[in-house]
C-alpha positions in Angstrom: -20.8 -10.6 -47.2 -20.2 -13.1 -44.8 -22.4 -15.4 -43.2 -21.7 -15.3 -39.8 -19.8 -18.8 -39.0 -18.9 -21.8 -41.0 -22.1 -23.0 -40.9 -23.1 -26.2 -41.8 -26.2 -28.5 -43.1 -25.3 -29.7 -46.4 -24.2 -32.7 -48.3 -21.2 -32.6 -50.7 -22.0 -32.9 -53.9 -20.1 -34.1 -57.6 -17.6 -31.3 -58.4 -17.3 -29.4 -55.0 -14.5 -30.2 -53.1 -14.9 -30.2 -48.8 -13.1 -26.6 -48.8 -15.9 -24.9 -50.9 -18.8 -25.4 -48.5 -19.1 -24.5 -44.7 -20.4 -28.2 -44.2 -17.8 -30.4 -44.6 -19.3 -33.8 -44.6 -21.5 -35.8 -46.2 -23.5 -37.9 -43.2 -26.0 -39.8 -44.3 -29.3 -39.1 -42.7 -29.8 -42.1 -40.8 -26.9 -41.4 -39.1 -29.0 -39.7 -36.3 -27.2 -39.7 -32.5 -24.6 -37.1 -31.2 -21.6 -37.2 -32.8 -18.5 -38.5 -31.2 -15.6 -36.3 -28.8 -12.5 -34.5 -30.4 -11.1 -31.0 -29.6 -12.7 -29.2 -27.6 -15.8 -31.4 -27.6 -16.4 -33.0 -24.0 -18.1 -30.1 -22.5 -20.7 -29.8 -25.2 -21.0 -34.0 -25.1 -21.1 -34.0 -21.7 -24.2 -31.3 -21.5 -25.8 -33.5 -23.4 -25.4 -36.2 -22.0 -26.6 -35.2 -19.1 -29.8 -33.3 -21.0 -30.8 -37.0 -21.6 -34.3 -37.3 -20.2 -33.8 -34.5 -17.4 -35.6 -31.5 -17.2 -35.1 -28.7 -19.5 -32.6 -26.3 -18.1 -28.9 -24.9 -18.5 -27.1 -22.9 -15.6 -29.4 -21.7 -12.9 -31.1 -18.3 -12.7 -30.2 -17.1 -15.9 -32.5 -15.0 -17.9 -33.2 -18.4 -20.2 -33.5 -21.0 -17.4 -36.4 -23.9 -18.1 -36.1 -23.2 -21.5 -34.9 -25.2 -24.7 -33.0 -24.0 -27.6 -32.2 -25.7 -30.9 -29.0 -24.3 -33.1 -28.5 -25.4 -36.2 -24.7 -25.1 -37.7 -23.5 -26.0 -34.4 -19.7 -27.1 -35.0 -19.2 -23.9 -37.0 -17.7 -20.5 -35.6 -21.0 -19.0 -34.8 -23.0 -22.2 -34.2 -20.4 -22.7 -31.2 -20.3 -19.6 -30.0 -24.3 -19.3 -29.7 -24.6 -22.6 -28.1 -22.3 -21.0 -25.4 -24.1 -17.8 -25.2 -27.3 -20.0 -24.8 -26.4 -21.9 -22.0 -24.7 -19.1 -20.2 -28.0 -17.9 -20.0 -29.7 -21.2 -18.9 -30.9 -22.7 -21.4 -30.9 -26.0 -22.3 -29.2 -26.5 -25.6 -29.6 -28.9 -28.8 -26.7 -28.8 -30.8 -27.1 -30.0 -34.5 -25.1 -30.1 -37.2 -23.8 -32.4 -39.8 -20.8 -33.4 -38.2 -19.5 -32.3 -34.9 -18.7 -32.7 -31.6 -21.4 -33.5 -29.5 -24.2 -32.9 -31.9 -26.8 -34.0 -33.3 -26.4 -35.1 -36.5 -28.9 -34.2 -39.1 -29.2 -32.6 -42.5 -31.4 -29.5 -42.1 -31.9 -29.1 -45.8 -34.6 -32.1 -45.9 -37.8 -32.2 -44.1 -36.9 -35.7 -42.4 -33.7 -33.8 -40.9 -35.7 -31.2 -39.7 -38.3 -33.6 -38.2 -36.1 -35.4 -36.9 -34.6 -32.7 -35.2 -37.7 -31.1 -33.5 -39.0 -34.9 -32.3 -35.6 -35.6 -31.0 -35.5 -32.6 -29.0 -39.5 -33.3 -27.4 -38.4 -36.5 -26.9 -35.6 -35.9 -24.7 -36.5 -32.5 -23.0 -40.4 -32.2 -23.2 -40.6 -28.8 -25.0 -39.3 -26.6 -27.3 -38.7 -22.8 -26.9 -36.4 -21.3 -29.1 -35.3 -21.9 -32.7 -31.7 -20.6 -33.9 -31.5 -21.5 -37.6 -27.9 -20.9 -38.3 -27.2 -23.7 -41.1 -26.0 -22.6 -44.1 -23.2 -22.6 -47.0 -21.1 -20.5 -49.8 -20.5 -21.4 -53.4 -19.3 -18.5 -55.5 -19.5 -18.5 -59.5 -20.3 -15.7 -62.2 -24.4 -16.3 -62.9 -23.5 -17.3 -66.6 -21.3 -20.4 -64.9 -23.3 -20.7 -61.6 -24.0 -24.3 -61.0 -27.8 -25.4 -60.8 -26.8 -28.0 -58.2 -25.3 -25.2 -56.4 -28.5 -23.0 -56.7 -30.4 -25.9 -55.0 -27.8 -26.8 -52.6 -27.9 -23.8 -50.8 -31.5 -22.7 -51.0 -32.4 -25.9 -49.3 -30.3 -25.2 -46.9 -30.9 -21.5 -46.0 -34.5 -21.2 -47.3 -36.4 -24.5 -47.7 -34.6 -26.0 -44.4 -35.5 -22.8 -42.0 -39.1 -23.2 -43.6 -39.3 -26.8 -42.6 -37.7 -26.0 -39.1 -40.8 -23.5 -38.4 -43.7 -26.2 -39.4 -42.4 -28.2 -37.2 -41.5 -26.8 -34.6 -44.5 -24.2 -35.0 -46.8 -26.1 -32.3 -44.2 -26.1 -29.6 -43.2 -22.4 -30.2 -46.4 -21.4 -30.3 -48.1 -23.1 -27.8 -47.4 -20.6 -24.8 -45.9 -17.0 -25.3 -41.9 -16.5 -25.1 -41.3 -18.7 -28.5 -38.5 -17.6 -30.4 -37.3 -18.2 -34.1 -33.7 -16.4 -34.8 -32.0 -17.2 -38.2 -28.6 -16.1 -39.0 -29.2 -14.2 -42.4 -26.2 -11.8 -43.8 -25.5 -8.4 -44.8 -25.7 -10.2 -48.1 -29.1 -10.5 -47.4 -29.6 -6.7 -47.4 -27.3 -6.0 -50.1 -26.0 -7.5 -53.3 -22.5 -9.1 -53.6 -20.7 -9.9 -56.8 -20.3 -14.1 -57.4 -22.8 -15.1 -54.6 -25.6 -15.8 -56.7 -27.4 -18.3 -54.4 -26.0 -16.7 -51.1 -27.7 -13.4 -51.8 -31.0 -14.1 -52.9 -31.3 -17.3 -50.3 -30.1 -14.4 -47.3 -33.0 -11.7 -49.2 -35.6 -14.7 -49.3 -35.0 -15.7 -45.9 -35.7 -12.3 -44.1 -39.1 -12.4 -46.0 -39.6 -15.7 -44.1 -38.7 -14.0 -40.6 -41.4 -11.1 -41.2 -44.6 -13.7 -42.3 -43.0 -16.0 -39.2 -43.1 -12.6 -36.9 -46.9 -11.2 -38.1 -48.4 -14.7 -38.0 -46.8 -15.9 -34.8 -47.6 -12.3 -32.7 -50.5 -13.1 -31.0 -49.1 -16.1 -29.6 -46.6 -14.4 -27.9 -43.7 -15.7 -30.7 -41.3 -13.4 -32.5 -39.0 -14.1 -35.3 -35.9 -12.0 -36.3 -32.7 -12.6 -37.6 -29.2 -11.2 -37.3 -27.2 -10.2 -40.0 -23.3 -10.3 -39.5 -20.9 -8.7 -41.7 -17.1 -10.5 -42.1 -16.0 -13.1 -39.3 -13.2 -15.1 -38.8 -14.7 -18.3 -40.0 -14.0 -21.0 -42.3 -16.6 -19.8 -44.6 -14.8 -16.1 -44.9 -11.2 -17.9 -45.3 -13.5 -20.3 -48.3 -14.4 -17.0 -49.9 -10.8 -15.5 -49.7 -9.6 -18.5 -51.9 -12.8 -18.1 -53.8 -12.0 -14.1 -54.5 -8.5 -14.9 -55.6 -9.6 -17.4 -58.3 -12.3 -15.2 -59.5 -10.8 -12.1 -59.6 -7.4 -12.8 -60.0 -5.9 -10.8 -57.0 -3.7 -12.2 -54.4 -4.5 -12.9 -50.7 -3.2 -9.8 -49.3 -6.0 -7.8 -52.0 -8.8 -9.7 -50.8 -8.0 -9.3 -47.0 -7.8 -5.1 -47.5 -11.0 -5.1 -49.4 -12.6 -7.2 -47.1 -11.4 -5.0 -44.1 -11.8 -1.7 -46.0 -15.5 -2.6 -46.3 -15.8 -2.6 -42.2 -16.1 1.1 -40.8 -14.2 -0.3 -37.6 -11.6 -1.9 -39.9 -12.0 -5.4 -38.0 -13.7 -8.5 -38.3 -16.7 -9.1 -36.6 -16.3 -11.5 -33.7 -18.8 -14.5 -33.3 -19.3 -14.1 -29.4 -20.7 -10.2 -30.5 -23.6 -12.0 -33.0 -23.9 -15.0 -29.9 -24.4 -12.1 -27.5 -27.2 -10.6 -29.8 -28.9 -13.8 -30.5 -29.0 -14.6 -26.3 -30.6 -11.4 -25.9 -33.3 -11.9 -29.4 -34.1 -15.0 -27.3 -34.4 -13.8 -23.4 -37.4 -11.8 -22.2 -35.9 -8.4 -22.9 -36.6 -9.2 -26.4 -40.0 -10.3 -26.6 -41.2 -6.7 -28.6 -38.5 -6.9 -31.0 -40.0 -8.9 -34.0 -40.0 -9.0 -37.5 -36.4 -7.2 -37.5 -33.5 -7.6 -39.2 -30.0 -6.3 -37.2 -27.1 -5.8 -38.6 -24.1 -6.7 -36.7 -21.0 -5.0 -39.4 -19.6 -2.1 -37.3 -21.9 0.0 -39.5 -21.2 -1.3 -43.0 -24.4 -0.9 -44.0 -24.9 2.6 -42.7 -23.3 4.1 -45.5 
């Protein structure tokens, strides 16, 4: 299934071309600084710039006012649409992402991204609440021709870089209760999918991460859960639609039914329903919710 968004964090690597991966750039790490304007870009750019060394805080009297969020996978479908949701609430938002406009630019898969990205956000805002770990990337293969660079790529980026993100950040989230961790995992992460080798068991592995995050964090007031969308309109569904055809040998028209034949509602999930559910994970209405897993698939997985 679908993770939701074309989520990012990755570097490209020999033998993948841009349109196989939901990050599509290779940004060297030391290239860390928001990124510069394009489409549809000035109003995140201009929140941050005006986050520089003010007090933490998005729109005034929302549920999430005073308080700082990270998101990871920013420029992607869901990445965007959480940052929204975020500051609609009141938050302060740290947009990060490999590429993009107005983030941060950092590579999440390494442990000096992830650093980076927790010191960077202390330095300009003074604390850190809540933790969206939405990063992530597709590469589809039989197991018997799976890439091992493949394997790697994406563990570090859906396993290995949330894992980082929490020791990190773990001090600020835990140092008074209302922390928050929220990763984007998958239905994929529930269930197994054909060709997604990597995806599946990074998605399963991740969720086991959210519960030892939720049990340990508890009695600081911190929970940890993560969302699991079925199909979206992303970059990374339209990626796997090439990836199906090649695979399976089927045309574009097949893969679209099957993919919409899976979905009891026979529609794509839209982003703004999974940014809706992550904005609520992270506001006060949610603080006894922990250690969960939602599914957000129009009831896929209730069959």
């Amino acid at each position: 299934m679908s993770v939701a968004g074309a989520v990012r964090g990755v570097f490209l690597w020999p033998g993948r071309g841009r349109d196989d991966l939901a990050g599509e750039a290779d940004v060297p790490l030391a290239q860390i600084g928001y990124a510069g304007l394009g489409e549809g870009g000035a109003g995140v750019a201009d929140q941050a710039r005006r986050d520089r060394g003010a007090p933490a805080g998005g729109s005034p009297g929302g549920p999430l006012s005073g308080r700082v969020a990270i998101v990871t996978g920013a420029a992607g479908g869901l990445g965007s649409a959480t940052v929204r949701a975020l500051r609609q609430a009141g938050a302060t938002v740290v947009p990060v992402d490999v590429h993009g406009d107005g983030c941060l630019i950092a590579d999440v898969a390494t442990a000096e991204g992830n650093r980076r990205m927790v010191d960077l956000a202390l330095e300009r805002h003074g604390r850190l609440d809540i933790l969206v770990l939405n990063a992530g990337a597709q590469a589809m293969n039989p197991i018997a021709s799976y890439a091992e660079a493949d394997w790697d790529r994406l563990m570090n980026v859906m396993v290995k870089g949330p894992f980082l993100a929490m020791k990190f950040a773990w001090p600020q989230l835990t140092r008074q209760p209302g922390g928050r961790i929220i990763v984007t995992s998958s239905t994929a992460g529930l269930v197994g999918a054909p060709y997604k080798a990597a995806y599946v068991a990074a998605k399963h592995a991740v969720l086991g991460l959210v519960k030892v995050a939720a049990l340990e964090g508890a009695g600081a007031g911190l929970t940890a859960n993560a969302v699991a969308p079925g199909w979206m309109r992303t970059q990374l569904a339209e990626n796997q639609i090439r990836d199906h055809m090649r695979l399976r040998g089927i045309s574009r028209d097949d893969v679209t039914a099957g993919m919409m034949a899976e979905q009891p509602a026979r529609r794509f999930v839209d982003t703004t329903e999974v940014a809706g559910l992550i904005a609520f994970l992270a506001g006060p209405a949610g603080s006894a919710i922990n250690g969960a897993c939602i599914p957000v698939d129009t009831g896929t997985l209730a069959g």
